[in-house]
C-alpha positions as CSV (number, residue, x, y, z in Angstrom):
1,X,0.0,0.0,0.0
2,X,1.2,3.4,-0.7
3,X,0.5,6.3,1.5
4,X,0.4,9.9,0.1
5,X,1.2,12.6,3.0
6,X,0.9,16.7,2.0
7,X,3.1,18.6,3.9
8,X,2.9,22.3,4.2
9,X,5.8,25.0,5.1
10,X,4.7,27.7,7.5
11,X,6.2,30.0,9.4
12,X,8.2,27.8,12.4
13,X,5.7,28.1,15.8
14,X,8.4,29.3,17.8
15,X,8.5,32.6,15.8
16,X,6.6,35.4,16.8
17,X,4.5,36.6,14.2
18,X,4.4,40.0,12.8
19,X,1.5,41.8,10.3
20,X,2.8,43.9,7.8
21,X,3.4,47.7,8.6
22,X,0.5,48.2,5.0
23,X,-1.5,45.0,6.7
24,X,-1.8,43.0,3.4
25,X,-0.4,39.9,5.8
26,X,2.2,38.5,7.4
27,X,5.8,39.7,7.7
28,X,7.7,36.1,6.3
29,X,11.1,38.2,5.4
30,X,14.0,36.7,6.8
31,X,11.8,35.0,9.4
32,X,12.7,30.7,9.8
33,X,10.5,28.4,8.2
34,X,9.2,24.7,9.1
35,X,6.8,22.1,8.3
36,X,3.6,22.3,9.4
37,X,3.6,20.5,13.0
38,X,0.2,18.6,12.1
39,X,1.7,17.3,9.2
40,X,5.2,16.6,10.7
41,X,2.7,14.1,12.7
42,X,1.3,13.1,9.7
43,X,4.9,12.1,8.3
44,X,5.8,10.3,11.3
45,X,2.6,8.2,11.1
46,X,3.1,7.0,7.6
47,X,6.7,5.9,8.2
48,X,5.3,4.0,11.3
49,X,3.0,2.0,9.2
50,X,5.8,1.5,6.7
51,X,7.8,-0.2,9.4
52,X,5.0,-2.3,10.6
53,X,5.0,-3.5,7.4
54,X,1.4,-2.1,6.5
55,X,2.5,0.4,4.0
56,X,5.2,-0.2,1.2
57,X,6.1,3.3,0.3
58,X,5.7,6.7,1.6
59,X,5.3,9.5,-0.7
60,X,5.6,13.3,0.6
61,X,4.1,16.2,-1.2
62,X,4.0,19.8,-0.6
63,X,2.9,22.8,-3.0
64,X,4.0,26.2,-3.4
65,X,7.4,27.8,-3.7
66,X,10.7,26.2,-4.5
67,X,11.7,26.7,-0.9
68,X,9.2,23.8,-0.3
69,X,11.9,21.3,-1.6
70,X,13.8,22.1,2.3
71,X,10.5,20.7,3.9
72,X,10.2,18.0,1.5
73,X,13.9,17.2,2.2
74,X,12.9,17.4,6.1
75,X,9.6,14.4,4.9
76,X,12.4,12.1,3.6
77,X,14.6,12.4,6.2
78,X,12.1,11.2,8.6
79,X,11.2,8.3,6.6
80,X,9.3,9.1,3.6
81,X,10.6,7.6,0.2
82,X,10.0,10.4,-2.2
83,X,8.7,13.7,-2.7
84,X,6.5,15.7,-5.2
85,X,6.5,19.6,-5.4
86,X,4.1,21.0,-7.0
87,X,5.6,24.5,-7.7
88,X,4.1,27.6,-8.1
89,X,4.5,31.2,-7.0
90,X,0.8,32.2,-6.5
91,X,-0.5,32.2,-3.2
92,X,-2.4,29.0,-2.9
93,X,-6.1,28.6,-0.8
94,X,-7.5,25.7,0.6
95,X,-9.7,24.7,-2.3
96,X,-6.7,24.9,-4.7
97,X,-4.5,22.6,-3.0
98,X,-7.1,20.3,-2.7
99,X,-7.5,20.1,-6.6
100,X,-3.6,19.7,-6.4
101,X,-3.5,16.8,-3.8
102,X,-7.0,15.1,-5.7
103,X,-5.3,15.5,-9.0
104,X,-2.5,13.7,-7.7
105,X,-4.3,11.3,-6.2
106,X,-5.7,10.2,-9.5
107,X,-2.5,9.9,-10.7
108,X,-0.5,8.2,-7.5
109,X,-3.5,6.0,-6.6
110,X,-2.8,5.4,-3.1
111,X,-4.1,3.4,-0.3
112,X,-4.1,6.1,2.2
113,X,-3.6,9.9,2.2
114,X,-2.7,11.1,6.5
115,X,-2.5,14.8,6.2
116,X,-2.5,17.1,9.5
117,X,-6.2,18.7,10.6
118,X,-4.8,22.1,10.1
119,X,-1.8,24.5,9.1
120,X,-0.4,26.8,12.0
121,X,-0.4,30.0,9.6
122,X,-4.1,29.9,8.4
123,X,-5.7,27.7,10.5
124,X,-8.1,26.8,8.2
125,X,-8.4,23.3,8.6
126,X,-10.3,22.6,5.3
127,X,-8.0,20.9,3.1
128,X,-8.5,17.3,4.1
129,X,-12.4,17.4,4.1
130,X,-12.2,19.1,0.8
131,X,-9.7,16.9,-0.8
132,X,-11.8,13.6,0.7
133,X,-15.2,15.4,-1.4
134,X,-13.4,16.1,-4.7
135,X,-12.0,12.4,-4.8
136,X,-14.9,10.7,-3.5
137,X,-12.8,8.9,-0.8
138,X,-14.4,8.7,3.2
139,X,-12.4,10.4,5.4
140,X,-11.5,10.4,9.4
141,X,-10.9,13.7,11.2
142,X,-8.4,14.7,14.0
143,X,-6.9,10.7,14.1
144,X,-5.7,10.3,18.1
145,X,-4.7,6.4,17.2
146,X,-5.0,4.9,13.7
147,X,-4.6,0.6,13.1
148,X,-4.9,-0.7,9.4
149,X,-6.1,-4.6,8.7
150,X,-8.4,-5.9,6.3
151,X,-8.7,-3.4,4.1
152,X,-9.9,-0.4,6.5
153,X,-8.7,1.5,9.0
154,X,-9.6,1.9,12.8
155,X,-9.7,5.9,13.4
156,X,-9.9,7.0,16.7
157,X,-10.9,10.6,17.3
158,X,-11.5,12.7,19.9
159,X,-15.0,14.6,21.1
160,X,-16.5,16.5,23.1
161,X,-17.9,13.5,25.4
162,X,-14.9,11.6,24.6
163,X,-13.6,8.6,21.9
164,X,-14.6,7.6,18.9
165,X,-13.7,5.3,16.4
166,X,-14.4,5.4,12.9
167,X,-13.9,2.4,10.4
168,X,-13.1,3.8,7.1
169,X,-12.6,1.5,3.6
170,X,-9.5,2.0,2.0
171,X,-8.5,4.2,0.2
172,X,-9.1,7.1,2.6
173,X,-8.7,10.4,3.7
174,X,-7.3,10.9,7.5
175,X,-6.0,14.2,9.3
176,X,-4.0,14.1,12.3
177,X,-4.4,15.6,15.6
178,X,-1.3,16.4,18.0
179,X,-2.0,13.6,20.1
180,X,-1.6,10.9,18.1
181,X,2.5,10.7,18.5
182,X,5.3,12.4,18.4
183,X,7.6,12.8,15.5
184,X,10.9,11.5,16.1
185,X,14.0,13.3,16.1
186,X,15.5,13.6,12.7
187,X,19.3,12.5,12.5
188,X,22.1,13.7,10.7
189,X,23.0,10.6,8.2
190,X,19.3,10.8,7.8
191,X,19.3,14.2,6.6
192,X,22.2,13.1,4.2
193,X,20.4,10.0,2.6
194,X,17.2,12.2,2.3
195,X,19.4,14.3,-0.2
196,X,19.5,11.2,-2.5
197,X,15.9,10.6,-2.2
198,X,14.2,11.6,-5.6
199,X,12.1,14.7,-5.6
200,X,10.2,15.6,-8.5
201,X,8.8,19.2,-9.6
202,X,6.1,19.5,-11.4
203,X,3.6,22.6,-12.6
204,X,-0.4,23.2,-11.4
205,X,-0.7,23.6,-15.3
206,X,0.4,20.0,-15.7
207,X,-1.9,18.7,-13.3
208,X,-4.7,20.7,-15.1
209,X,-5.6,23.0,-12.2
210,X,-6.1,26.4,-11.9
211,X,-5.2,27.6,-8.3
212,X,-6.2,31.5,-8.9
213,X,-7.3,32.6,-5.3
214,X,-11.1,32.8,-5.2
215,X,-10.8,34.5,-2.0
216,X,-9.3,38.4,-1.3
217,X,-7.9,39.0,2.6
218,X,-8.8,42.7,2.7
219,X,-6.7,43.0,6.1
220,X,-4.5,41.8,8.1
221,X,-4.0,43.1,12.2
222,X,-2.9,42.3,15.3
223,X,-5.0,41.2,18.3
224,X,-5.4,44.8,20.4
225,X,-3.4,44.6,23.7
226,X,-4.3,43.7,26.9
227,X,-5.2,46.6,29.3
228,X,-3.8,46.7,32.7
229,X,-6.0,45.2,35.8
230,X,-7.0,46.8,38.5
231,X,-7.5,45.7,42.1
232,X,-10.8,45.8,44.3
233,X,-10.6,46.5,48.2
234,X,-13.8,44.1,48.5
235,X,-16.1,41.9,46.7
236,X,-18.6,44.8,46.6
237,X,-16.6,46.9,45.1
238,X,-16.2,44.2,42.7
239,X,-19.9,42.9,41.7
240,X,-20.3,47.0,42.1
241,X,-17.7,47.6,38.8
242,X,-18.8,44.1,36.9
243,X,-22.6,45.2,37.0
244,X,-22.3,49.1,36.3
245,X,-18.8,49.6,34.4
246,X,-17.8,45.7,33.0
247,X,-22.0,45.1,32.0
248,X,-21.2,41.7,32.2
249,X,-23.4,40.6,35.2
């Protein structure tokens, strides 16, 4: 079985974010770039089923700019077996990708696709529902534990009163949540081999898609500040300033 897994580069989550002084987005000039933690889980999870023996090869693909080949790099080093980059400058929305990934779907056929729920930059989490509805495929959300026998696979997810567990016929769709491991550290003769790994490039135009953004982000700002607290001599005082000044009682 061969497992597809999309991986996204986003601004590294240990990198404080900042708008643009015109607010047309996010300030990503000389500011360190990652993959996609959701998706870094995704990876992991792919290779594990590799080495259980349930998978055969692991395939890793991102889309975007030609910088994406460093987080592809950072897929094979874990474990995957080769990468796809579907290159293009334009700024790519959820829907697009997900004609991207479903066009290559068609043309990879795999057994499994384990993407994460949700990038850290956008937070839309919409790719992997729409990518599951354009190829017809059922899909498992926010994966805490997945098992593959027989033909399906065991999702289990987490809700509001708890677990559940999906079964899903293969091929599927399945996005990962944090909890369902953790990546492993990624070693230096690993890195090496992953620069032998083939990586191939190709175009939306070749895939027939058009990703022209359908959507238009009008602005971009900062949460306001916090303002300072202020302290109460009793609890008077306080109902007092919640009812008359806060209005929230």
């Amino acid at each position: 079985m061969k497992i597809l897994v999309p991986v996204k580069r986003v601004v590294d989550y240990n990198v404080k974010v900042r708008v643009k002084a015109d607010g047309s987005g996010v300030d990503i000039a000389n500011v360190k770039m990652s993959m996609n933690p959701f998706d870094e889980i995704a990876v992991e999870e792919a290779v594990r089923l590799k080495e259980k023996g349930v998978a055969t090869e692991v395939v890793a693909v991102s889309c975007g700019v030609a910088q994406c080949q460093e987080t592809l790099r950072t897929a094979m080093a874990i474990g995957a077996d080769r990468a796809i980059l579907v290159q293009t400058d334009v700024e790519l929305q959820p829907l697009a990708v997900a004609k991207l990934l479903a066009a290559l779907v068609a043309k990879e056929q795999p057994g499994l696709v384990i993407l994460g729920k949700q990038a850290i930059d956008d937070d839309a989490n919409q790719t992997g529902q729409m990518l599951a509805a354009l190829t017809d495929l059922p899909q498992a959300t926010f994966a805490s534990k997945i098992e593959v026998a027989d033909g399906k696979a065991l999702v289990t997810r987490e809700i509001d009163g708890g677990l559940e567990t999906l079964s899903v016929s293969l091929p599927a769709v399945v996005t990962t949540d944090l909890r369902l491991n953790e990546p492993r550290y990624v070693t230096l003769p690993n890195i090496m081999k992953a620069k032998k790994k083939p990586l191939e490039t190709v175009k939306p135009e070749d895939l027939g898609v058009d990703v022209t953004p359908r959507l238009k982000t009008l602005k971009v700002a900062e949460p306001p500040g916090r303002k300072a607290g202020i302290k109460v001599p009793d609890v008077a005082t306080l109902v007092d300033k919640l009812k008359n000044e806060a209005k929230v009682i």
